[in-house]
Backbone as CSV, one residue per row, in Angstrom:
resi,resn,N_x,N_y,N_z,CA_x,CA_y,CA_z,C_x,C_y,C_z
1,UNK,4.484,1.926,-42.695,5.108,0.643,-42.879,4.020,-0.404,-43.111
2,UNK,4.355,-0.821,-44.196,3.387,-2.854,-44.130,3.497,-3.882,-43.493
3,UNK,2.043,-3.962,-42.970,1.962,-5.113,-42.005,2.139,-6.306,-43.359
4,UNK,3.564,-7.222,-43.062,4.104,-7.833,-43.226,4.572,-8.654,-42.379
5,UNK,5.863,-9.613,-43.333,6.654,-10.609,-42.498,8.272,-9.560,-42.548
6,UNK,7.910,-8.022,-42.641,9.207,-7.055,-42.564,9.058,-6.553,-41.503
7,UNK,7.827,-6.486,-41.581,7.392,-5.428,-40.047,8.272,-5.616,-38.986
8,UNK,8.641,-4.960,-38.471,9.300,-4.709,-37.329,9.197,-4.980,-36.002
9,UNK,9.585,-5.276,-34.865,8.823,-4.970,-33.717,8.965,-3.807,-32.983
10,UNK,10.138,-3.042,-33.474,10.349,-1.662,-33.318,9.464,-0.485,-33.615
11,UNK,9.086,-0.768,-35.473,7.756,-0.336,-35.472,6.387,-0.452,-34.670
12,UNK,6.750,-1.884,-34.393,5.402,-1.585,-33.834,5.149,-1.083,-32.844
13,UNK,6.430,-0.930,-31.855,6.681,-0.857,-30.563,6.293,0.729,-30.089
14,UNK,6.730,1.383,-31.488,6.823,2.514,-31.658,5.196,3.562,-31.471
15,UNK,4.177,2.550,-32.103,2.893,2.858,-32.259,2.317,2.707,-31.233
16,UNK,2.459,1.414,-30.434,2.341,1.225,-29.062,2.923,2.325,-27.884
17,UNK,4.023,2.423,-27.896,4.251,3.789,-26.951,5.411,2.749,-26.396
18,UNK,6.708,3.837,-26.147,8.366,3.102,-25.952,7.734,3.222,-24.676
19,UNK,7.063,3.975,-23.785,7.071,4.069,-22.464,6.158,3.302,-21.998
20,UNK,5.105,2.796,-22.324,4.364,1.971,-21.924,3.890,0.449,-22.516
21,UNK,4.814,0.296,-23.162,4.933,-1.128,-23.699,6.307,-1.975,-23.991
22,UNK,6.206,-3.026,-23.721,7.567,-4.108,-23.592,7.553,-4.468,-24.980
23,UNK,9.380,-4.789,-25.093,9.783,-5.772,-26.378,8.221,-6.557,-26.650
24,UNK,8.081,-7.830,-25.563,7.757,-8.820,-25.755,6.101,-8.280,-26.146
25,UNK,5.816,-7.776,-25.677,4.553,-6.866,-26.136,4.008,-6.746,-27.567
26,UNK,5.122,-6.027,-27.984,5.168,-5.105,-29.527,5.340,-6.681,-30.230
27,UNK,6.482,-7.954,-29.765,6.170,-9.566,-30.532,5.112,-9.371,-30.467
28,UNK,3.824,-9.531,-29.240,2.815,-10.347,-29.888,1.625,-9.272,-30.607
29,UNK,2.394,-8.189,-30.144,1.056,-7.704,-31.014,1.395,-7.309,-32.397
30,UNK,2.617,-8.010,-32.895,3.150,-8.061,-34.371,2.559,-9.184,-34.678
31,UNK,2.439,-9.971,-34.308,1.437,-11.615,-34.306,0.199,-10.903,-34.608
32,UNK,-0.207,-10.946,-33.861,-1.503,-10.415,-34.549,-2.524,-9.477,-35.244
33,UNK,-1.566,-8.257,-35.482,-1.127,-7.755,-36.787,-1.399,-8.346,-38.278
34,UNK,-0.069,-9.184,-37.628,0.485,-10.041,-38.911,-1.036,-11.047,-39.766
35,UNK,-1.777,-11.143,-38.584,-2.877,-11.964,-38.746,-4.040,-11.633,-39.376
36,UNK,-4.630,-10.232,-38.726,-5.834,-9.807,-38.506,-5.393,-8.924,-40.365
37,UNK,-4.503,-7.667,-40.709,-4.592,-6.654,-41.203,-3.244,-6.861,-42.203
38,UNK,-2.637,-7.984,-42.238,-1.820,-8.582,-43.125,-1.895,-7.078,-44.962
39,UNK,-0.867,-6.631,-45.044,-0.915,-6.197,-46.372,-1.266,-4.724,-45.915
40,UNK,-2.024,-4.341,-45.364,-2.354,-2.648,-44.297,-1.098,-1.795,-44.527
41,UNK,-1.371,-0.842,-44.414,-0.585,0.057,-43.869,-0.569,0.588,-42.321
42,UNK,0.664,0.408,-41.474,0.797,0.337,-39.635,-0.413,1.777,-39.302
43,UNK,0.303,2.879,-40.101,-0.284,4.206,-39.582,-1.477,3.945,-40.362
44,UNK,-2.567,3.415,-41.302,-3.614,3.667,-41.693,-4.910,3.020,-40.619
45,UNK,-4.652,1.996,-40.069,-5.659,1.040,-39.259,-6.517,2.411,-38.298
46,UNK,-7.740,1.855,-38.138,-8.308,2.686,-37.666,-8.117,2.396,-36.255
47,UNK,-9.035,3.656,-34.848,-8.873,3.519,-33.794,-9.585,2.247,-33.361
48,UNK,-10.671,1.584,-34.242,-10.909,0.906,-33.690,-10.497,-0.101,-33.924
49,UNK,-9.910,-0.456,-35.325,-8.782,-1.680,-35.684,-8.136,-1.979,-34.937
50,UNK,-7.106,-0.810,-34.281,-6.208,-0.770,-33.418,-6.485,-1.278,-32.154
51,UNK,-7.676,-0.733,-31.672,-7.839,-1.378,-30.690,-8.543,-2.812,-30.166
52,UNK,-9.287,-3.385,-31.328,-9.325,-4.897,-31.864,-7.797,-5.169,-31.409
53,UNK,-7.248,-5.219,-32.380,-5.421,-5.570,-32.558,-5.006,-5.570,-31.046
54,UNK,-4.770,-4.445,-30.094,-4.500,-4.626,-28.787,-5.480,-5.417,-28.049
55,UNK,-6.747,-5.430,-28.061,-7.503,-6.106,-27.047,-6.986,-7.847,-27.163
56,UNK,-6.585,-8.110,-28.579,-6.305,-9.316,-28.698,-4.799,-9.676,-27.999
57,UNK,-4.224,-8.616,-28.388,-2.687,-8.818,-28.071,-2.545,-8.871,-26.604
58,UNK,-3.373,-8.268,-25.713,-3.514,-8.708,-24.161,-4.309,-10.005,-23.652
59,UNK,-5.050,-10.066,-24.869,-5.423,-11.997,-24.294,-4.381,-12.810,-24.321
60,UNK,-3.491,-12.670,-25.394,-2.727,-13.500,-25.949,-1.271,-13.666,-25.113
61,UNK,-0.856,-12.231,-24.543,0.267,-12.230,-23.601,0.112,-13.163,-22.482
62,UNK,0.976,-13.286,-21.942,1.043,-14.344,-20.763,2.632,-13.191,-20.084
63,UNK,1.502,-12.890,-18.418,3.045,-12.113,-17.639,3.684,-12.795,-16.907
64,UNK,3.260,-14.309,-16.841,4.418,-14.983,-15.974,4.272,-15.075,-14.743
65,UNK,3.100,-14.049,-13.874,3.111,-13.469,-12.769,1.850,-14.445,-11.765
66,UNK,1.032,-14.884,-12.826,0.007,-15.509,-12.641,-0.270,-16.705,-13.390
67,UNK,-0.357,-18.343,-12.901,-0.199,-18.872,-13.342,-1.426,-19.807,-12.983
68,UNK,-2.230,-20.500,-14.447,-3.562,-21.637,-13.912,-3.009,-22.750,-13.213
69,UNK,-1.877,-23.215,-13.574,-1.768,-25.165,-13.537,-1.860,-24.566,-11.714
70,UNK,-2.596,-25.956,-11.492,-2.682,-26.191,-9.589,-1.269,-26.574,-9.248
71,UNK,0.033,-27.151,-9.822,1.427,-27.354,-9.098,1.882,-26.119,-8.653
72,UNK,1.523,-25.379,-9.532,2.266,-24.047,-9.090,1.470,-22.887,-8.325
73,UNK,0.437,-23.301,-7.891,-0.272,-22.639,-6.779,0.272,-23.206,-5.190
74,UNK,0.260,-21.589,-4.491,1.176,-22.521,-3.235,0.228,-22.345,-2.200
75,UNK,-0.094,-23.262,-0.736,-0.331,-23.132,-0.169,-0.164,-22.839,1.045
């Protein structure tokens, strides 16, 4: 499949692994995809493309779980 504005997040989700990766996941690492390898083919990127592509896609997530602003730190 082409990294496009078709691409999927299913596809991508798919490359990522159904068992170890979320919807919201496979969004952002269609973001930056979409960014880095635009026009590619999904299955051609190399291991280390790929893993460029994920290292970014885990900066970029936010889990909600952990948060900077000081209001929402409790004491």
């Amino acid at each position: 499949m082409t990294i496009d504005e078709h691409l999927t997040t299913d596809a991508v989700l798919e490359r990522l692994g159904r068992q170890s990766a979320s919807d919201y996941e496979a969004d952002v690492m269609r973001a930056v995809l979409l960014e880095q390898y635009a026009g590619r083919d999904l299955n051609t990127l190399s291991e280390t493309e790929w893993l460029r592509a994920f290292g970014e896609m885990n900066l970029r997530k936010t889990t909600g779980w952990i948060r900077d602003e000081p209001n929402d730190l409790k004491r």
